[in-house]
C-alpha positions in Angstrom: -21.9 -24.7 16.4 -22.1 -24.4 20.5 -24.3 -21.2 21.0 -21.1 -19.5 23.0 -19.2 -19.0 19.7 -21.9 -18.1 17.7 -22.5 -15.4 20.5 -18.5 -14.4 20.7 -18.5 -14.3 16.7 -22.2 -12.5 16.5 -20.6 -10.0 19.0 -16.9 -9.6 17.3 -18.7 -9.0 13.9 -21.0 -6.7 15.0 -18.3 -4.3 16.9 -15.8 -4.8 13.9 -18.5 -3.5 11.5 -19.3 -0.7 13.7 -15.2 0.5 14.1 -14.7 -0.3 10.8 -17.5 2.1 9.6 -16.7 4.5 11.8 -12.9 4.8 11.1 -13.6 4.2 7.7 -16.0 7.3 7.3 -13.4 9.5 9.3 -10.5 8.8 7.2 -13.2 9.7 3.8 -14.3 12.7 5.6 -10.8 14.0 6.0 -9.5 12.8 2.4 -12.8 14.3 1.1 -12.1 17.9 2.7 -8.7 17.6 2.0 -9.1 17.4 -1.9 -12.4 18.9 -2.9 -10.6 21.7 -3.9 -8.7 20.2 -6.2 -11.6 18.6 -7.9 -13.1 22.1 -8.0 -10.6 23.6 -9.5 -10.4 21.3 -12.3 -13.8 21.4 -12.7 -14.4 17.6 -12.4 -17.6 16.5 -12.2 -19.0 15.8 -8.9 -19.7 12.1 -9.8 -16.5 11.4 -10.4 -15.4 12.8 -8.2 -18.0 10.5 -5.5 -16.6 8.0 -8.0 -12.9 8.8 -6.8 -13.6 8.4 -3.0 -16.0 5.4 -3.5 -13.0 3.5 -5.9 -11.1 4.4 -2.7 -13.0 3.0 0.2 -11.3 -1.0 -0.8 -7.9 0.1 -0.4 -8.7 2.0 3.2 -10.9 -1.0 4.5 -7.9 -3.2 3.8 -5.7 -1.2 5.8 -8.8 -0.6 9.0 -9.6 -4.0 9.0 -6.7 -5.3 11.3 -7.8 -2.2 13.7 -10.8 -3.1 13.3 -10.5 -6.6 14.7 -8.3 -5.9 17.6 -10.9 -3.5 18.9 -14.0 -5.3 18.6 -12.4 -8.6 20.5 -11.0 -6.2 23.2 -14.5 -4.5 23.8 -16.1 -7.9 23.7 -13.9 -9.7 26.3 -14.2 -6.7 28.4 -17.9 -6.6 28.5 -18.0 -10.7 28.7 -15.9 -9.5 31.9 -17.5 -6.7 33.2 -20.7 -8.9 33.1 -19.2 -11.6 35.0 -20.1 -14.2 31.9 -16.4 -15.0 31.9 -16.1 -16.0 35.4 -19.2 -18.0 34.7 -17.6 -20.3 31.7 -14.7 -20.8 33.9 -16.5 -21.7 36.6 -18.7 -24.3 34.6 -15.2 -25.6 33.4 -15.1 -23.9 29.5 -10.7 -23.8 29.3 -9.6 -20.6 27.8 -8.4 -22.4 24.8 -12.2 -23.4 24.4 -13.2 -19.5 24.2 -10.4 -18.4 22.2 -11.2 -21.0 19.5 -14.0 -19.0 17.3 -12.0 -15.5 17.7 -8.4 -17.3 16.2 -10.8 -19.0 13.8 -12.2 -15.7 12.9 -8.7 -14.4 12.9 -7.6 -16.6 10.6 -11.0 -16.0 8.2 -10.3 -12.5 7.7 -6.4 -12.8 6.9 -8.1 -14.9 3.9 -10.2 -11.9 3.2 -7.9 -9.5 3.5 -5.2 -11.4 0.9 -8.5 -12.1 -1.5 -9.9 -8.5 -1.2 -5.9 -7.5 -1.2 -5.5 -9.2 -4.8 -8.9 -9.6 -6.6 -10.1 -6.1 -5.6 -7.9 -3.6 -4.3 -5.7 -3.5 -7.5 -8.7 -2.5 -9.6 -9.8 0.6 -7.6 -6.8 1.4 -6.7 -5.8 1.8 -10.4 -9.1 3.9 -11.3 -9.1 6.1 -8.4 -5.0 7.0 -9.3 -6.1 7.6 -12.6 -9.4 10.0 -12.4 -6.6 11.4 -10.0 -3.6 11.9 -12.5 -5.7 12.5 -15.2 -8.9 14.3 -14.6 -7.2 16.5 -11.6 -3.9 16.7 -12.0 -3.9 16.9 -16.2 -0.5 14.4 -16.6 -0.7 13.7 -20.1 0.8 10.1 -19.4 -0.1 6.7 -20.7 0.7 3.7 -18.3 1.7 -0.1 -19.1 1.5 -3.1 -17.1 5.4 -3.1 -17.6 5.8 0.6 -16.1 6.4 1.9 -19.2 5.8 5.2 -18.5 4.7 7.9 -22.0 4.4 11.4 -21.0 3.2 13.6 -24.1 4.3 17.1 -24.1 3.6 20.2 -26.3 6.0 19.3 -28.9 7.7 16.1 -27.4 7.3 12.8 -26.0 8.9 11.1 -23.4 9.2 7.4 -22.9 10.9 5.6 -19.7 11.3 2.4 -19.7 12.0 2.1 -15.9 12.2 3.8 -13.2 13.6 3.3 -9.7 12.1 5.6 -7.0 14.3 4.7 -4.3 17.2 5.9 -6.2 15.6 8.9 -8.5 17.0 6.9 -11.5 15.0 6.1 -15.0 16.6 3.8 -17.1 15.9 3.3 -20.7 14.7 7.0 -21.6 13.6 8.0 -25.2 12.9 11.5 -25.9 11.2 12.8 -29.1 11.2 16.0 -30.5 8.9 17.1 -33.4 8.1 20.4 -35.1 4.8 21.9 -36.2 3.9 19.7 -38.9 4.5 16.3 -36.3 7.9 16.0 -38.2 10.3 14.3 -36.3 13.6 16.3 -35.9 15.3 15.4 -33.2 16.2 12.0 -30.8 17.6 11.6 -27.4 18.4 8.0 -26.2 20.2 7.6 -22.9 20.9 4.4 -20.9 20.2 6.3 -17.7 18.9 9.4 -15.9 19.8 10.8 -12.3 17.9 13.3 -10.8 20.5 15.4 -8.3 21.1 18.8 -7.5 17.4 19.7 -8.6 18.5 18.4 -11.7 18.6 15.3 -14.5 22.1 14.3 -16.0 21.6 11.7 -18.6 24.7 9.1 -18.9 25.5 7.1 -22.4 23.4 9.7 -24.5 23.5 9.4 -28.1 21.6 12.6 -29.9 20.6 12.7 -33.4 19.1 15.7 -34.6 18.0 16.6 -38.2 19.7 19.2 -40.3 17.5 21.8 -42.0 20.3 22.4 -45.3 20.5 18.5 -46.2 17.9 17.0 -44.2 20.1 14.6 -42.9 20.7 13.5 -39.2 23.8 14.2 -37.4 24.5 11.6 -34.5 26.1 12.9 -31.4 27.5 10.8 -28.3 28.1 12.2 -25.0 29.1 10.2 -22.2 27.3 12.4 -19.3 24.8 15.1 -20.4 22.9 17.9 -18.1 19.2 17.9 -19.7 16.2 19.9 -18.6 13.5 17.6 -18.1 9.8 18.7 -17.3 9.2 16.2 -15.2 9.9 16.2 -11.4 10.7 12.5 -9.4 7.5 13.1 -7.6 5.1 13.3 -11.1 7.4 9.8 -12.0 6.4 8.3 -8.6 2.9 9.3 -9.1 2.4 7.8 -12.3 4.2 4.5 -12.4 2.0 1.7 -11.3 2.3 1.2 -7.8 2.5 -2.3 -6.1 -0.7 -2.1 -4.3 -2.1 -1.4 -8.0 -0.9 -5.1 -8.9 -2.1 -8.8 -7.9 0.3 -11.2 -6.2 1.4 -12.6 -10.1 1.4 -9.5 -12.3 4.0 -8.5 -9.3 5.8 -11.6 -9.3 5.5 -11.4 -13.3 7.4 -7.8 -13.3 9.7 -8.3 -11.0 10.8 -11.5 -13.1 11.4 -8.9 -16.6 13.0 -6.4 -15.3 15.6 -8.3 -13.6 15.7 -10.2 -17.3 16.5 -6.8 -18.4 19.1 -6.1 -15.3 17.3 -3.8 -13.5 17.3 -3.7 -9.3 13.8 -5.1 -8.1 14.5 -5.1 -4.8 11.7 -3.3 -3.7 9.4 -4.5 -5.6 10.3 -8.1 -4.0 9.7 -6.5 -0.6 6.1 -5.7 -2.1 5.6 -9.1 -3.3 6.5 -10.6 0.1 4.7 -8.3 2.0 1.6 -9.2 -0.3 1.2 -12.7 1.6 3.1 -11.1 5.1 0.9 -8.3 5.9 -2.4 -10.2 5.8 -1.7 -12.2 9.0 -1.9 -9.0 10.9 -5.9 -9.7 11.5 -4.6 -13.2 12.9 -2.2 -11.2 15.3 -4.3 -8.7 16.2 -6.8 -11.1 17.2 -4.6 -13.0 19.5 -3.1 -10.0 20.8 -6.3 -8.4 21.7 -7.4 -11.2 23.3 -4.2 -11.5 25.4 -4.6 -8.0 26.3 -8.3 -8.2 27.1 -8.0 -11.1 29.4 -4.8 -10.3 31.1 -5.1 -7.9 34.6 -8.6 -6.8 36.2 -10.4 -5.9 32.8 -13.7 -5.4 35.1 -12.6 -2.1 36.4 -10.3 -1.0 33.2 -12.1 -1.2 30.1 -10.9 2.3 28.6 -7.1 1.5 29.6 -7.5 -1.8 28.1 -8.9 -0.3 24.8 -6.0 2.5 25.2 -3.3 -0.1 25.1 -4.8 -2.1 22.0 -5.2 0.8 20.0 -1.0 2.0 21.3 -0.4 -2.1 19.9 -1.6 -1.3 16.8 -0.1 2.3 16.2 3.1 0.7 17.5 2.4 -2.4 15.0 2.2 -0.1 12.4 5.4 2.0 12.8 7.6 -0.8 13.4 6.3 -2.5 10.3 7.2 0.2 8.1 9.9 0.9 9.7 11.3 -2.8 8.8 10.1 -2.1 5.4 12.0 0.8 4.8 15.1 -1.3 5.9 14.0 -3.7 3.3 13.8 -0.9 0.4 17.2 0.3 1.6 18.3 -3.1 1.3 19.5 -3.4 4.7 16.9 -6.3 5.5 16.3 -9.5 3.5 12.9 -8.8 2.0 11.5 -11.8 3.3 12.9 -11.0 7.0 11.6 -7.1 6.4 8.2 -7.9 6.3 8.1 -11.2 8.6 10.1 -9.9 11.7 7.1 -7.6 12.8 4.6 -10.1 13.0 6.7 -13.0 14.3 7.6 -10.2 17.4 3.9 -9.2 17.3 2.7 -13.1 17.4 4.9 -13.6 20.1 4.2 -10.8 22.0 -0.1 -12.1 21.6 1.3 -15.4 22.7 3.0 -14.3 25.8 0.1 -11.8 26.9 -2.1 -15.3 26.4 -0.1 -17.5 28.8 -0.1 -14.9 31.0 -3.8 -14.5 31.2 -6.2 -15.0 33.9 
C-alpha cells in the first residue's frame, strides 16, 4: 500500500475513533441522567442497570458512525490543506481521484460494517436492553414472540394480540381471558379487530362467551362493534412489540412474509426491511460528501466553516431521511423509493461538490 493512503486512512481512523467516542459518550451521558431515576425507583440493581446502557452503546455507534466519518475526512483534508501537503501532491502530479481512492475505499468498508454490526449485533442488545427496560423498570407483565405475538398478564386476566399495527392504533386478532380466584376460566372475548379512538378501544366482530354460575354452562354473545376498557394504552403496545431494529435482515423479511399470509398490512415493516440494506450506504455518502466539501473553496483559511457545513449535511441528511420515511409508513412513497431517494440526492450532491473541487 503507497505510504499516502496508509497516512490518509491512519489519519481518518484515528479522528473517526476520537468523534465517535466523544459523541458516543455525550449521547450515554445524557440517556444516563435522563433515566437513572427510573432505575432508582424500581430499585434495579446498578449492574443492570450499567448492563442497560452498555447493551445500548451498539445501536447508538450504528447511528454515530456515519457522523463520525464525515467529520474525520473533513478535519483531515483541511489539515492536509492547511499544511500545504495537498498542494504538494498536486504539484508532484498525484490526480485527485488518486487521493480520494483510500477514503471511498474506506467508505465503502464501513457501509459493510455498519450492515454486519446492523444485523449480527445490533438486534441482540437492542432486544436485552428493551427488555431490562420493560420488565425490570417499567414492570409490563408481557411475554414477546418472534411473530409479535404480544401476552400481557393481568391481575385476573390475560390478554393475547396477535398483531398490531402502530401506524394505525389497530390490533388484530385479540383474545381476552378472564379467570376467577381459583384460575377458573369464566369468561372469553374474541374480536377480529381493535381501534383505539377517542381515548378509547372499540372491538369489531366480538363474539363473548361467559360462564353461568346456576348451570355452569357458557352463553355465547355476538356483537358487531363493542366499546371495551382495555388497560393497555397504544404507547405500552408500541413499546412492547418487537421493533424492526430488534430483527436481522431475514427474521424481517420472514415476518413480513406471515403476516401478509395472514392479510395483514406490512407496509412498514417493508420500509424497514428496505431501509436495512439503504441506510448503510450513508458512511459511503458521507465520505464522498465530506470530501467534496473539504476540498471545495479556500479550506486553508476556513477550517471551522467547513466543519459547520458537514455537520448542517448531516443534520439535514438526517431530517430529510426520516422525513421520506415517514412518507413511506404513510404509504405515500414506494418503500423502496422512501428510503433510496435521500441518498441518491445526497450521492449526487457529494458528486457535484467533487467535480467542483479544486
Amino acid at each position: 500500500m503507497p505510504i499516502i493512503y496508509r497516512y490518509i486512512l491512519k489519519e481518518i481512523i484515528k479522528f473517526s475513533g476520537i468523534v465517535l467516542g466523544v459523541v458516543t459518550g455525550i449521547y450515554l451521558a445524557v440517556d444516563f441522567f435522563e433515566k437513572i431515576d427510573n432505575f432508582l425507583e424500581a430499585k434495579v440493581a446498578i449492574s443492570k442497570a450499567f448492563l442497560f446502557f452498555i447493551l445500548k452503546t451498539p445501536f447508538i455507534i450504528a447511528q454515530v458512525l456515519p457522523l463520525a466519518l464525515l467529520l474525520a475526512v473533513l478535519i483531515v483534508f483541511c489539515i492536509m490543506i492547511k499544511n500545504n501537503e495537498m498542494i504538494a501532491l498536486k504539484s508532484g502530479g498525484v490526480s485527485l481521484f488518486y487521493i480520494l481512492k483510500p477514503v471511498l475505499l474506506l467508505g465503502l468498508f464501513f457501509t459493510l460494517f455498519l450492515f454486519i454490526i446492523s444485523e449480527v449485533v445490533v438486534p441482540v442488545t437492542t432486544e436485552r436492553a428493551n427488555r431490562i427496560w420493560l420488565t425490570d423498570v417499567k414492570k409490563k407483565n408481557t411475554l414477546l414472540s418472534k411473530e409479535k405475538n404480544v401476552w400481557i398478564k393481568g391481575v385476573s386476566s390475560i390478554t393475547h394480540i396477535k398483531y398490531y399495527d402502530p401506524a394505525i392504533n389497530t390490533a388484530f386478532g385479540i383474545t381476552i381471558h378472564n379467570f376467577d380466584e381459583n384460575f377458573r376460566l369464566i369468561k372469553r372475548i374474541d374480536a377480529k379487530k381493535g381501534l383505539f379512538k377517542e381515548d378509547k378501544w372499540f372491538f369489531y366482530d366480538v363474539l363473548e362467551q361467559n360462564l353461568t354460575e346456576k348451570d355452569k354452562k357458557r352463553r355465547i354473545k355476538f356483537s358487531a362493534e363493542k366499546e371495551k376498557m382495555l388497560n393497555l394504552m397504544p404507547e405500552d403496545l408500541k413499546q412492547v412489540i418487537k421493533k424492526s431494529e430488534e430483527m436481522s435482515f431475514l427474521e424481517l423479511f420472514a415476518y413480513i412474509n406471515k403476516i401478509e399470509e395472514e392479510g395483514y398490512d406490512a407496509e412498514k415493516y417493508r420500509v424497514d426491511l428496505y431501509a436495512k440494506i439503504a441506510f448503510p450506504f450513508v458512511c459511503f455518502i458521507m465520505c464522498l460528501t465530506g470530501s467534496g466539501i473539504a476540498l471545495k473553496g479556500d479550506a486553508k483559511e476556513a477550517m471551522p466553516v467547513k466543519i459547520a457545513i458537514g455537520i448542517g449535511t448531516a443534520f439535514l441528511y438526517w431530517v430529510f431521511y426520516s422525513f421520506c420515511v415517514s412518507l413511506g409508513y404513510g404509504r405515500m412513497l414506494p418503500p423502496v423509493i422512501a428510503v433510496c431517494i435521500t441518498n441518491i440526492i445526497f450521492l449526487c450532491l457529494g458528486g457535484y461538490l467533487l467535480l467542483n473541487a479544486d
